[in-house]
N, C-alpha and C positions, 0 to 999 in steps of 0.2 A: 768625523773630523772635517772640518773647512778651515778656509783663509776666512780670516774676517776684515781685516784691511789692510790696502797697498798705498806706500805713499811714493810719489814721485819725484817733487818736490816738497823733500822734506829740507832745504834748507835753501830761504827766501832771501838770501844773502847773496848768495853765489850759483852760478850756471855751470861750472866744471864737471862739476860730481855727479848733478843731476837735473832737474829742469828748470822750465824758466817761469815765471810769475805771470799769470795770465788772467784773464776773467772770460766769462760768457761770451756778451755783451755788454752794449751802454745800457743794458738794463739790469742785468743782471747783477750779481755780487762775483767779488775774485776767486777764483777756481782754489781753495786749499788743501792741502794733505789731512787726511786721506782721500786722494781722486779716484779711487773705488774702496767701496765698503760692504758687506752684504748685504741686501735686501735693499740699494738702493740704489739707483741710478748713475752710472758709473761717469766720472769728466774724464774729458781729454788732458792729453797731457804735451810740452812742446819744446823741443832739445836745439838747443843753434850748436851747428856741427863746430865751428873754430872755437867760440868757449870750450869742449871738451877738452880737460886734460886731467890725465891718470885715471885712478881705479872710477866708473862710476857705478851707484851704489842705488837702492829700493829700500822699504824698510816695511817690515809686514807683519802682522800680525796674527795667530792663529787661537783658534778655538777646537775642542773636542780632544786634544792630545792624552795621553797616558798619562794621569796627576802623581805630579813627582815622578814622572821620567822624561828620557830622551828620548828622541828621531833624532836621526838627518833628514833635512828634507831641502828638495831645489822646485825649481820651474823650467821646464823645456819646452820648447815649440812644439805647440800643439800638429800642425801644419802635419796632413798625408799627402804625399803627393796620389794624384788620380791614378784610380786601375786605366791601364790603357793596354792595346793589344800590343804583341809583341812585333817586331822586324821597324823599318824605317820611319811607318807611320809612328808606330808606338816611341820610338826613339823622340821626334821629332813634337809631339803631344805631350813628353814629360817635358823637354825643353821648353816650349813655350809657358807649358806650367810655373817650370824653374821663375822664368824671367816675369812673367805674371806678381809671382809671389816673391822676388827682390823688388818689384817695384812697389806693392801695397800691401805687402804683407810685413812681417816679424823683421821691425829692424832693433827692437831689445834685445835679440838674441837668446840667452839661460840666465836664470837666477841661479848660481853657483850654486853648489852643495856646503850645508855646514850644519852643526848638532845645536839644537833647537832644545831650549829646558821650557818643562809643564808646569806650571803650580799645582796646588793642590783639588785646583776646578777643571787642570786640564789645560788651561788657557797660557800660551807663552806670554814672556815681554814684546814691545814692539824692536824685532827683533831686524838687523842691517845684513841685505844679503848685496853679493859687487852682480855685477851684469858683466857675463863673460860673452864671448863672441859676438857682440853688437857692433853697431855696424851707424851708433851716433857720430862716431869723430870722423868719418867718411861718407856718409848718405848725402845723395843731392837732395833736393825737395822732392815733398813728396805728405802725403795724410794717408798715412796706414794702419792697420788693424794688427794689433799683436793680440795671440789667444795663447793662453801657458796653460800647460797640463803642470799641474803641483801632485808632485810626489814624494813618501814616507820610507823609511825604510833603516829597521830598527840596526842599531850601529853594534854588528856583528857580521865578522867574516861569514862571506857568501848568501847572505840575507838581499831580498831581491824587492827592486821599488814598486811599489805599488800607487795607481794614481787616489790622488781622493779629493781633487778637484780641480778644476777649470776656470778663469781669467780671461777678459776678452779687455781691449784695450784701443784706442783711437789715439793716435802718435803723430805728431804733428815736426817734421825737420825741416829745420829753416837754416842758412846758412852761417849767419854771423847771429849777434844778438841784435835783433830789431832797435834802427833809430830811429828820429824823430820822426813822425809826432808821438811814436811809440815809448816808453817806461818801462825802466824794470823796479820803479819804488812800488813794494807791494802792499801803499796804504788802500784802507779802506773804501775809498768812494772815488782812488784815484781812474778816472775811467781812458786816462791815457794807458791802461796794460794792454797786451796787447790781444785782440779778440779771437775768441775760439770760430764764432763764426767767421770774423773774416780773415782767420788762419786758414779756415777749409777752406776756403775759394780763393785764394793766395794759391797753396799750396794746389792745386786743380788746376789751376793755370797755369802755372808752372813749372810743375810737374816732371822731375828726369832733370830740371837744371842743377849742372856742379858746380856751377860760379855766377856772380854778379851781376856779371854781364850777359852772363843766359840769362838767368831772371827778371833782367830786367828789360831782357828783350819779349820773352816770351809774355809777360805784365802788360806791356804797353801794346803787343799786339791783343790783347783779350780782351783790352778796353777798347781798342778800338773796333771789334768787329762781332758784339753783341748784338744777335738779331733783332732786338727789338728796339731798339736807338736809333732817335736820327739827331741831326745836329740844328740847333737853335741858336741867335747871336748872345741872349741871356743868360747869366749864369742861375743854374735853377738848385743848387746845393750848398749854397754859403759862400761869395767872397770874403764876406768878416766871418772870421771863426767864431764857432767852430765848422767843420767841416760837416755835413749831413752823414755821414755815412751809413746810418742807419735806412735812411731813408733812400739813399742811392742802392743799396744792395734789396731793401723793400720791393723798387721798381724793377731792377733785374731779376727778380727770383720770381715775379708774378706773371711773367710771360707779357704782358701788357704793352700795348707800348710810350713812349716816353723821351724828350728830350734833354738835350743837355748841350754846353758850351767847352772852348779851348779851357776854363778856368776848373768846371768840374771835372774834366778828362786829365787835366794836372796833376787835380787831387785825388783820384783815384791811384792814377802810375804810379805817384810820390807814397799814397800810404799803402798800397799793396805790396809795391817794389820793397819800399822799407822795413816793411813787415818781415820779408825773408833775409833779412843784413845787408840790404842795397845803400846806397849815400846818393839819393836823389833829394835835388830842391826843386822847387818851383819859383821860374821868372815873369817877367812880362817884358817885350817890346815895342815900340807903339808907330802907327802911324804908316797905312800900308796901303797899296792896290795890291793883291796877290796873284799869281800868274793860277790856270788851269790845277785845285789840287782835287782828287779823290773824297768826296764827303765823307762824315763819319759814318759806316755801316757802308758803304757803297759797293756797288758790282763793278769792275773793272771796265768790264765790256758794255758797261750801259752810259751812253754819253750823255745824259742827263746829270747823271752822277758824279760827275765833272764841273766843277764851280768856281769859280772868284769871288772872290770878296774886298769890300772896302772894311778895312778894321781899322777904330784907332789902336787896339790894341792885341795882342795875340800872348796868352801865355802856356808855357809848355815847361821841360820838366829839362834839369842842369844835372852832367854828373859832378858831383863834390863841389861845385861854385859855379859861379855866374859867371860868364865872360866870352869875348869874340872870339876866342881858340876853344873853348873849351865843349866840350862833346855834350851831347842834347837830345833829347827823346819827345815824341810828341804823338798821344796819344788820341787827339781829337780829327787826323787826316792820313793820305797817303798821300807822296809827292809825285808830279810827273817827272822822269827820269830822262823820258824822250828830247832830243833838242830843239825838234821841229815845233813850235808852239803854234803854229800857225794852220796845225792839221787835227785831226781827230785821230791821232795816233798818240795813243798815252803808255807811258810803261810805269805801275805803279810798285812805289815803294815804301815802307813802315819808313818813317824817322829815327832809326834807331842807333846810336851811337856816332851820333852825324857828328862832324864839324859844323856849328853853329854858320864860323866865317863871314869871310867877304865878299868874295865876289870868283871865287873858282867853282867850275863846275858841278865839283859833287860836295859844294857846300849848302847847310841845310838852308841858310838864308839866302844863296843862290834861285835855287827850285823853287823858291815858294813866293819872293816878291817881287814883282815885276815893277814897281818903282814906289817912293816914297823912304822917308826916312832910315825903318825900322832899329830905330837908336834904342838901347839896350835900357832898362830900370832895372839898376843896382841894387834891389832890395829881394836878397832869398827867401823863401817860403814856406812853410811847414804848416799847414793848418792845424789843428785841433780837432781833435772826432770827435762826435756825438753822436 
């Protein structure tokens, strides 16, 4: 007896119940149900924690059964925790296991138990089991592996389950449903869904956050301090959409190195943050001397790494809208902090949740221009991936 297929999102309507409509990549085609089936390479799957509400629900299919009878049958966590020796250390060895495996392990929890009918080949219908003790409508981010032990067990007092197979799973939790430039229309060729690959590296970066504002902090620090980056005044990823992304997570993944500008560092925040249910846009403001900031990738401690610029323009990343009050992330620098400008004494800091502002101290367009206009373009951003 086996499983022969699990669907995850099985209904491309709605995110409540179950997941959410994704694809590969810009190359590949949309991830559909059944996102594991036997004998073949099993997709991810990716649940936005505030969509959850009430029962959510799998729907699976089995081969090998009793024709023309019944099982109960469920899925539990595969998950041992490690033998470890006994007294403090041992105590102390399963706990970190514990907290190990809440963070990348089993956040499906069990496929309930329920009686399961065979046909005459043995084979059930595609049969809807709920997902009991999961841990969707509360998990921060995070890309984990669920493994279920599926077990049988013919429905009779004190009859005992027996396993007779195994499930492994890639589970991707993001916090709200992905906005723009992200989609949840699950047409065919629409490649604004949102990507399995850059759900893993979303979710990697950020990793453990329970809100927005984590993610979106821990987002724009990831982009800005990938080792192999340094910063160029050209945009090297697409000002006119779409967005490269393909091409940008290409050069990151190749160890290689590679440059890039405030415009591509935007797009990055904006579509990674968004990915996990952030409400970031991108702006530009124009027209600048900039005082001493941190280059992109830089050492703190190395004053080389310390720079000015004349820009006409500088774009960076808005929470919910554009504007001189409103809060701002900027993924392409670190700010000097320090007051002294006149020393090589720097205290650096991420742009993260700054006051854009005017002209007080721990405003972000404070730290960062030392004279020239820097008048705001009204026009928010979203690019387009490709």
């Amino acid at each position: 007896m086996r499983v022969d297929e699990i669907h995850f999102n099985h209904d491309e309507t709605s995110a409540s119940g179950d997941a959410l409509n994704i694809r590969r990549n810009a190359g590949g085609q949309p991830i559909r149900a059944p996102e594991w089936k036997s004998g073949h390479t099993p997709q991810p799957a990716a649940y936005a924690r505030a969509a959850i509400g009430g029962t959510v629900t799998i729907r699976a299919r089995l081969r090998g059964g009793p024709p023309h009878g019944t099982l109960r049958i469920r899925a539990i966590d595969a998950y041992l925790p490690p033998a470890t020796p006994g007294g403090c250390i041992g105590w102390l060895l399963r706990l970190v296991a514990a907290i190990v495996h809440a963070l990348i392990g089993n956040v499906l929890g069990d496929a309930k138990a329920r009686i399961v009918h065979f046909d005459a080949n043995g084979d059930s219908a595609l049969e809807t089991f709920e997902l009991v003790n999961h841990k969707l409508a509360v998990a921060a981010v995070g890309a984990r592996t669920t493994e279920w032990a599926w077990q049988r067990r013919v429905p009779r007092l004190f009859s005992r389950w027996r396993e007779f197979d195994r499930t492994t799973h890639r589970i991707y939790t993001v916090l709200d449903v992905p906005r723009g430039p992200w989609e949840q229309d699950a047409s065919f060729n629409n490649l604004q869904l949102p990507w399995a690959d850059a759900l893993e590296k979303a979710c990697t970066w950020a990793v453990g956050a329970g809100d927005t504002d984590a993610a979106a902090a821990r987002i724009t620090r990831a982009v800005n301090t990938r080792s192999n980056q340094g910063y160029t005044p050209a945009t090297m990823f697409g000002f006119t959409p779409p967005y490269q992304l393909t091409s940008y997570m290409t050069h990151l993944d190749s160890g290689a190195a590679f440059v890039l500008n405030c415009t591509d560092c935007a797009d990055a925040v904006t579509t990674f943050a968004n990915l996990l249910g952030c409400d970031l846009w991108e702006g530009r403001f124009f027209n600048m001397v900039t005082r001493k900031f941190l280059t992109l990738n830089g050492n703190p401690a190395n004053a080389a790494d310390w720079v000015s610029w004349i820009w006409g323009y500088h774009e960076i990343c808005w929470l919910s809208a554009i504007g001189v009050d409103a809060p701002v992330y900027d993924g392409c620098l670190q700010l000097d902090m320090d007051d002294n400008y006149g020393d090589n004494v720097h205290v650096a800091q991420h742009p993260i949740k700054m006051n854009f502002g005017q002209s007080a101290p721990t405003d972000y367009r404070y730290r960062l221009i030392e004279s020239g206009t820097g008048n705001l373009e009204n026009i928010p951003r979203r690019r387009t991936v490709a």
